[in-house]
Residue frames relative to the residue before (quaternion, step in Angstrom):
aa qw qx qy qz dx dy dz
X 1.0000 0.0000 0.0000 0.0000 0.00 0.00 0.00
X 0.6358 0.5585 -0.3110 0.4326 3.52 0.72 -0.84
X 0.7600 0.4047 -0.2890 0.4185 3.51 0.92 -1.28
X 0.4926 0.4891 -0.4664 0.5483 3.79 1.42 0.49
X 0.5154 0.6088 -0.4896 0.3522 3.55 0.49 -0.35
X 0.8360 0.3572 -0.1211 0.3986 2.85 0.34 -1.94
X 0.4705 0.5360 -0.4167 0.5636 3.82 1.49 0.29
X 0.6712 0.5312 -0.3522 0.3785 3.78 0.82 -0.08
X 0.7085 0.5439 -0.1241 0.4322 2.90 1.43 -1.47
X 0.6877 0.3843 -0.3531 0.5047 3.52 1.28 -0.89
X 0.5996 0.6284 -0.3203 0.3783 3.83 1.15 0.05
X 0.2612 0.8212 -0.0212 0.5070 2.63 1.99 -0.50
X 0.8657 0.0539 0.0845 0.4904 3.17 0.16 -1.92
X 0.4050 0.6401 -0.4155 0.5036 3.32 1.57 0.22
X 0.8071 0.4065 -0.2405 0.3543 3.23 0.79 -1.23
X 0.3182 0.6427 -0.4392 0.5411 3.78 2.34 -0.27
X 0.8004 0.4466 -0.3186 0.2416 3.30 0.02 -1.80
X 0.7577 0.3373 -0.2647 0.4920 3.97 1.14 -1.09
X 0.4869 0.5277 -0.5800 0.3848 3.65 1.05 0.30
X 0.7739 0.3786 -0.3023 0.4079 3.79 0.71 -0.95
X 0.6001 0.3603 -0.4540 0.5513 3.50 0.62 -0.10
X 0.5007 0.5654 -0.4028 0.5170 3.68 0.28 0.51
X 0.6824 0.4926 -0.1537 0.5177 3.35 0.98 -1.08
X 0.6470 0.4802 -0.1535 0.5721 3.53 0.98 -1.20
X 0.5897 0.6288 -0.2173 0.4579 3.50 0.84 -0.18
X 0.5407 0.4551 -0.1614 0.6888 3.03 0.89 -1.50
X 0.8054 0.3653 -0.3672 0.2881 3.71 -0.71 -1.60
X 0.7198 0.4747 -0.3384 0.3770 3.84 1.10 -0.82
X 0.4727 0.6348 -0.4321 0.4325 3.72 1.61 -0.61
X 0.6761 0.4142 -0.3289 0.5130 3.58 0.59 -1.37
X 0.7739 0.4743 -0.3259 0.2644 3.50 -0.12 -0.40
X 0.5968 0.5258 -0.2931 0.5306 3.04 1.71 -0.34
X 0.5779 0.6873 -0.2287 0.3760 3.44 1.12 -1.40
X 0.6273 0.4949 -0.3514 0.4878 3.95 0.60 -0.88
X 0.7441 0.5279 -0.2927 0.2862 3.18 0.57 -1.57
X 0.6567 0.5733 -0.1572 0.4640 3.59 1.64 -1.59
X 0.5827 0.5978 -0.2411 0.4951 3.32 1.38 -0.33
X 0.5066 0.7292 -0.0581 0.4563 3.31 1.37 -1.25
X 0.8554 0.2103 0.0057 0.4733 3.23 1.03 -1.36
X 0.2862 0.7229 -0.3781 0.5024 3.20 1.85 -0.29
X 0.8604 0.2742 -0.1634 0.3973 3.32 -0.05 -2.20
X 0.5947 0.5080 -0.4157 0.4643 3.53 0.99 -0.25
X 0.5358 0.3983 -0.4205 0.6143 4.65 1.06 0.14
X 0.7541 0.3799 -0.4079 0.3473 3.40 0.17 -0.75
X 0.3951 -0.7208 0.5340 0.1981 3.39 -1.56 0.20
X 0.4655 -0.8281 0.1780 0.2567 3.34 -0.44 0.79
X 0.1041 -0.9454 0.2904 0.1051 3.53 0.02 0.40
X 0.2391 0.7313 -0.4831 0.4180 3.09 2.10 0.69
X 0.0982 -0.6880 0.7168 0.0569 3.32 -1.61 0.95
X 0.3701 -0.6002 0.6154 0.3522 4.03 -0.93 0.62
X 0.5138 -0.5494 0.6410 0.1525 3.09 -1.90 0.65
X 0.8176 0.4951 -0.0570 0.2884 2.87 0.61 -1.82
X 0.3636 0.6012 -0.4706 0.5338 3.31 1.84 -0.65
X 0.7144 0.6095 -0.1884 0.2875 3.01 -0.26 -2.15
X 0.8620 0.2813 -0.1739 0.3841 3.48 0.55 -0.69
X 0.4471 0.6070 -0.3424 0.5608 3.54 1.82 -0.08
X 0.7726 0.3869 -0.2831 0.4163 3.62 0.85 -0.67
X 0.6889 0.1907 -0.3353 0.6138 3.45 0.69 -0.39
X 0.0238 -0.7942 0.5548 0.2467 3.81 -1.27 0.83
X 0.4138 -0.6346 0.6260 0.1848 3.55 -1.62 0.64
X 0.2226 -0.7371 0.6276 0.1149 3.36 -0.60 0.88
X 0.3198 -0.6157 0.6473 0.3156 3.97 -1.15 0.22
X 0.4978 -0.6208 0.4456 0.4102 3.09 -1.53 0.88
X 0.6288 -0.4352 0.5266 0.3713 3.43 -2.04 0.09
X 0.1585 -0.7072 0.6655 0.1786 4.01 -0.82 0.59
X 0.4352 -0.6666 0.5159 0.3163 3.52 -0.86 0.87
X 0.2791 -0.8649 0.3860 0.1584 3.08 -1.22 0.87
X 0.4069 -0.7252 0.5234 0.1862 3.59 -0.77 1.30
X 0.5911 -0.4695 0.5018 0.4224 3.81 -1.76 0.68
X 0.7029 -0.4139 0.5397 0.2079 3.08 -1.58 0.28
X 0.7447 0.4568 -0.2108 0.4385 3.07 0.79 -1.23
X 0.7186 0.3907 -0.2087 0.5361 3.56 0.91 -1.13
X 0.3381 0.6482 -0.5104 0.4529 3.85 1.14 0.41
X 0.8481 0.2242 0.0896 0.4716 3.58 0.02 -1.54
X 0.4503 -0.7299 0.4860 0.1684 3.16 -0.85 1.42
X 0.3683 -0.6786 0.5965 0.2191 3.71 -0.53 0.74
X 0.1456 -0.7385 0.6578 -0.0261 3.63 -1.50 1.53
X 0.4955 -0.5756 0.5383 0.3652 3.60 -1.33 0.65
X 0.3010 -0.7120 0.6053 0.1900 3.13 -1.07 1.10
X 0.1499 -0.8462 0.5097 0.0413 3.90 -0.89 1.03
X 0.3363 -0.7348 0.4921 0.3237 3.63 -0.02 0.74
X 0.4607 -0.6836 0.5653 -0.0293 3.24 -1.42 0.89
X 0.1316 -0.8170 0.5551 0.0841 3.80 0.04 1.08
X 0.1447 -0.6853 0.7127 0.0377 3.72 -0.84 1.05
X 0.1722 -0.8391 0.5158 0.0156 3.59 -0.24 1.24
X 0.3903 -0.8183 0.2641 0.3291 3.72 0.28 1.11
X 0.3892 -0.8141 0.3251 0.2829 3.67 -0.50 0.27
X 0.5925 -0.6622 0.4404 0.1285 3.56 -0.67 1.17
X 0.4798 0.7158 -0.4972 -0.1010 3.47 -1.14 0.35
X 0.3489 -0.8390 0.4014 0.1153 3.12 -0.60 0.94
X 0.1239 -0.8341 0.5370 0.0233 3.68 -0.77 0.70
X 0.7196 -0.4475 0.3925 0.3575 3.57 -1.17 0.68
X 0.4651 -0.6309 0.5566 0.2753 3.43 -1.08 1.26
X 0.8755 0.1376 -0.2266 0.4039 3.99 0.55 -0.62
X 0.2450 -0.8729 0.4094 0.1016 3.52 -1.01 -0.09
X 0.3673 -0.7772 0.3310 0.3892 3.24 0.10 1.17
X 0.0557 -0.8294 0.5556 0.0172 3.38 -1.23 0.70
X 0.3255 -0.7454 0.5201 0.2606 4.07 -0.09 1.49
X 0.0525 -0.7442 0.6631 0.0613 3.53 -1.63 1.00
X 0.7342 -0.1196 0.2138 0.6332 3.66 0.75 0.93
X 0.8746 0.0901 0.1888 0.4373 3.37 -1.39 -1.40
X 0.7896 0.1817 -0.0516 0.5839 3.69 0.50 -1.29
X 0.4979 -0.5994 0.6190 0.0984 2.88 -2.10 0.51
X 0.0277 -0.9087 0.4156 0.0296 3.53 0.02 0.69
X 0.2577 -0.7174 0.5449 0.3493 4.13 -0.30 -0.08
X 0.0038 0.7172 -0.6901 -0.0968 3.71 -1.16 0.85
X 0.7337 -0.3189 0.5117 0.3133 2.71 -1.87 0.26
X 0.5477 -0.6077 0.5363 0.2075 3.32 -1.17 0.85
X 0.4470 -0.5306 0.5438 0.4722 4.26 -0.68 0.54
X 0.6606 -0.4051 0.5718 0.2694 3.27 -2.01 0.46
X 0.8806 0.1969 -0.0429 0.4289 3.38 -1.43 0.16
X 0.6975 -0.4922 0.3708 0.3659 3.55 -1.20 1.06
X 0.3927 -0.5378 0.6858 0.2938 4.36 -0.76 0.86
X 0.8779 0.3508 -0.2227 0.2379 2.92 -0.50 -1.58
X 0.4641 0.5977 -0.3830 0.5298 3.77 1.45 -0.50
X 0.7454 0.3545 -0.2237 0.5184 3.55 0.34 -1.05
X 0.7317 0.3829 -0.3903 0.4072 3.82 0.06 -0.24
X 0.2325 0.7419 -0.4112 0.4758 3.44 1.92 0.02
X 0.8524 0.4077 0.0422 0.3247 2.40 0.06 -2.10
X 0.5820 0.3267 -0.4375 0.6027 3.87 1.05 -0.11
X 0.6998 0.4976 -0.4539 0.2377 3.74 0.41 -0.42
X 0.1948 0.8605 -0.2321 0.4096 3.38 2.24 -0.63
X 0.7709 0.3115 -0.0407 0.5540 3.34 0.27 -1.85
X 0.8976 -0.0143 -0.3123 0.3109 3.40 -0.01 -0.05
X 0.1385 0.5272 -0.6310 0.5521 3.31 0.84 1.82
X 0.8177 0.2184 -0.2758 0.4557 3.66 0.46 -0.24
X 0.5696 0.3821 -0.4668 0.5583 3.41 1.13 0.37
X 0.8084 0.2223 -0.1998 0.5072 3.77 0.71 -0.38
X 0.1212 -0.8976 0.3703 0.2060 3.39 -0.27 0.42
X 0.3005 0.7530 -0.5106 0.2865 3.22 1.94 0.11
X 0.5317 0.7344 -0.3237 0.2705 3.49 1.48 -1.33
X 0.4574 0.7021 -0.4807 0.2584 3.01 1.15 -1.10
X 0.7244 0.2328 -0.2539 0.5971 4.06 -1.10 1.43
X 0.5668 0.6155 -0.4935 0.2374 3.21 0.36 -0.33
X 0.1072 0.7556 -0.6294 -0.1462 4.25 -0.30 0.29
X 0.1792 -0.6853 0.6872 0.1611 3.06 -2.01 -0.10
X 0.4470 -0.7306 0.5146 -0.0407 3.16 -1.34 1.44
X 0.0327 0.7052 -0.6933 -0.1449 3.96 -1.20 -0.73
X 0.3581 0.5774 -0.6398 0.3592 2.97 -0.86 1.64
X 0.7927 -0.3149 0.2127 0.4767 3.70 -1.42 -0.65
X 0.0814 0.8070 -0.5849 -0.0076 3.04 -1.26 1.12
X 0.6878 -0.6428 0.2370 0.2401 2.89 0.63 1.59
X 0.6673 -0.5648 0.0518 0.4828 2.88 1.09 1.77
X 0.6138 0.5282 -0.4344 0.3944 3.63 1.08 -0.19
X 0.5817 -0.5856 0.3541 0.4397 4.09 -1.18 0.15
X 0.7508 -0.0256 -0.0787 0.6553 3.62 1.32 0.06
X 0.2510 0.7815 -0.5290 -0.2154 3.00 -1.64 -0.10
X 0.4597 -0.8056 0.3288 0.1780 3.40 -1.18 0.33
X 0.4158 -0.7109 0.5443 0.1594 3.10 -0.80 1.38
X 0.1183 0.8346 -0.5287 -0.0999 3.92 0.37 1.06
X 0.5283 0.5811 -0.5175 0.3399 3.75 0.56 0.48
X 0.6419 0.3774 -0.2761 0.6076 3.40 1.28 -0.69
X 0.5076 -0.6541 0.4857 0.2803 3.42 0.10 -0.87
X 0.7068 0.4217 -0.3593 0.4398 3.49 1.21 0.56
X 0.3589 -0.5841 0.7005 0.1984 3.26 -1.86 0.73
X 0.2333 -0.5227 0.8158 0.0828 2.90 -1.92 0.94
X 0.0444 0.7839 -0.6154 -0.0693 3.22 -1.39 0.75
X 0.5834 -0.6407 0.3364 0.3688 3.47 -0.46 1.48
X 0.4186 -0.6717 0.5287 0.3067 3.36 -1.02 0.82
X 0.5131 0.4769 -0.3582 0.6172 4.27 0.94 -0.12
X 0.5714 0.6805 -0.4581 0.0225 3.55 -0.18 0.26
X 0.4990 -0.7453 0.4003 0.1878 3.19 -0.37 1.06
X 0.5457 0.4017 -0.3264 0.6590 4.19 1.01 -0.40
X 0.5610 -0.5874 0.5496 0.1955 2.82 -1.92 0.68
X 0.4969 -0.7317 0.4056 0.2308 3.59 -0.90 1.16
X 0.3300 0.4977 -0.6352 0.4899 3.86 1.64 1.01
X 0.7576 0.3542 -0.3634 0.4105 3.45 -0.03 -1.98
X 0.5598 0.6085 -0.4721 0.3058 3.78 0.23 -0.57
X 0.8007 0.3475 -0.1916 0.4488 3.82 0.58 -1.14
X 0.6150 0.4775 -0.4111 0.4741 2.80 1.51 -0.65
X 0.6233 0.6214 -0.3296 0.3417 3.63 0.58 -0.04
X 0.7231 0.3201 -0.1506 0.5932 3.46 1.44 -1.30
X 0.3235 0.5871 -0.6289 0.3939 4.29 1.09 0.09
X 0.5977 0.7117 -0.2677 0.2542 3.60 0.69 -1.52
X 0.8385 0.2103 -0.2194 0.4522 3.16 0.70 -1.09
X 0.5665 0.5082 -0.4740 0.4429 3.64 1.12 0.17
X 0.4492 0.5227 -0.5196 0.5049 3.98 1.60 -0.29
X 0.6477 0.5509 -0.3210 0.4172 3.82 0.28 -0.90
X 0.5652 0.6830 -0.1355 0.4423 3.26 0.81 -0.67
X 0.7321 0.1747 -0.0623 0.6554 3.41 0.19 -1.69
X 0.5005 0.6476 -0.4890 0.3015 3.75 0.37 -0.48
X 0.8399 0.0537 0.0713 0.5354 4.08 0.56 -1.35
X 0.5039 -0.5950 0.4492 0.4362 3.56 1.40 -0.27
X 0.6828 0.5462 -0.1725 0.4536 3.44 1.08 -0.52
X 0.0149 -0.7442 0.6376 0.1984 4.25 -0.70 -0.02
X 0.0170 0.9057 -0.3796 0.1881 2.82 -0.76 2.06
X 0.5509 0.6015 -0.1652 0.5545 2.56 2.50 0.06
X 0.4587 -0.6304 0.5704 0.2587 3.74 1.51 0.39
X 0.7801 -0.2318 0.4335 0.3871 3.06 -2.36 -0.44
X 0.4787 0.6664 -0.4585 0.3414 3.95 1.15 -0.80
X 0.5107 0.6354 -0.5306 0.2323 4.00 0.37 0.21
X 0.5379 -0.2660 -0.7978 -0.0586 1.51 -1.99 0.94
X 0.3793 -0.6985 0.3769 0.4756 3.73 -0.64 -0.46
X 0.6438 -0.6425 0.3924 0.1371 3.01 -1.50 0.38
């Protein structure tokens, strides 16, 4: 064991001994090198000429292009109206809703969700305008009853939700106000604040 040690150690210091003479090497090239450089440009003559002198004193003008109407530039197209056909979705007439112990099927709510959560988000886009962009949706929300996309500006609210779709928006507007407010969400679940 010992006679590996002492095969480690002197490998070791071989490898000290060619890292610093390496080093020294290097430190005396550079120190020489500026000086040889130094004196080069000071034998040599120069043979740089400026462009830029040269080209400030004598001036070249671009020719003048005759000019043509506007009108007879650009070829004139039939303009064709474009139909944006609105988009449809449809959604299951019932919905599964948890009472405790059992599972039960209700009736879907009256009247369009997604019209009406429009329509609370509406109002406070006009009480807040930070809202301003702000949309809401119904689809997957990742098992939660809403959630908010506050960099973009949209809520998804779980189609199964069990809270009403005031306290709901009024709950997630909050965290996209928090949001646009400092760039930062710093107010937690604590919304609004107080």
């Amino acid at each position: 064991m010992a006679s590996k040690t002492t095969w480690s150690r002197s490998r070791w210091l071989r490898f000290a001994a060619t890292t610093i003479t390496a080093a020294l090497t290097l430190t005396l090239v550079a120190g020489l090198l500026p000086n040889a450089v130094a004196a080069d440009a000071a034998t040599r003559a120069s043979d740089f000429t400026s462009r830029i002198a040269a080209s400030t004193t004598t001036s070249t003008k671009l020719p003048v292009a005759t000019e043509q109407p506007l009108s007879t530039s650009f070829t004139a197209r039939a303009r064709t109206e474009t139909v944006i056909q609105p988009v449809v979705t449809t959604r299951s007439a019932t919905r599964t809703v948890s009472t405790g112990s059992a599972t039960a099927a209700a009736p879907a709510a009256s009247g369009d969700e997604l019209a009406q959560a429009q329509s609370i988000l509406a109002g406070y886009i006009a009480q807040y305008p930070i809202l301003a962009g702000t949309s809401v949706s119904i689809g997957d929300a990742n098992g939660y009853q809403a959630v908010a996309y506050y960099k973009s500006g949209r809520i998804v609210i779980s189609p199964t939700h069990t809270a009403s779709l005031s306290r709901i928006i009024g709950h997630e507007i909050w965290h996209i106000i928090d949001y646009r407010d400092n760039g930062i969400i710093d107010w937690g679940e604590n919304v609004p604040p107080k």
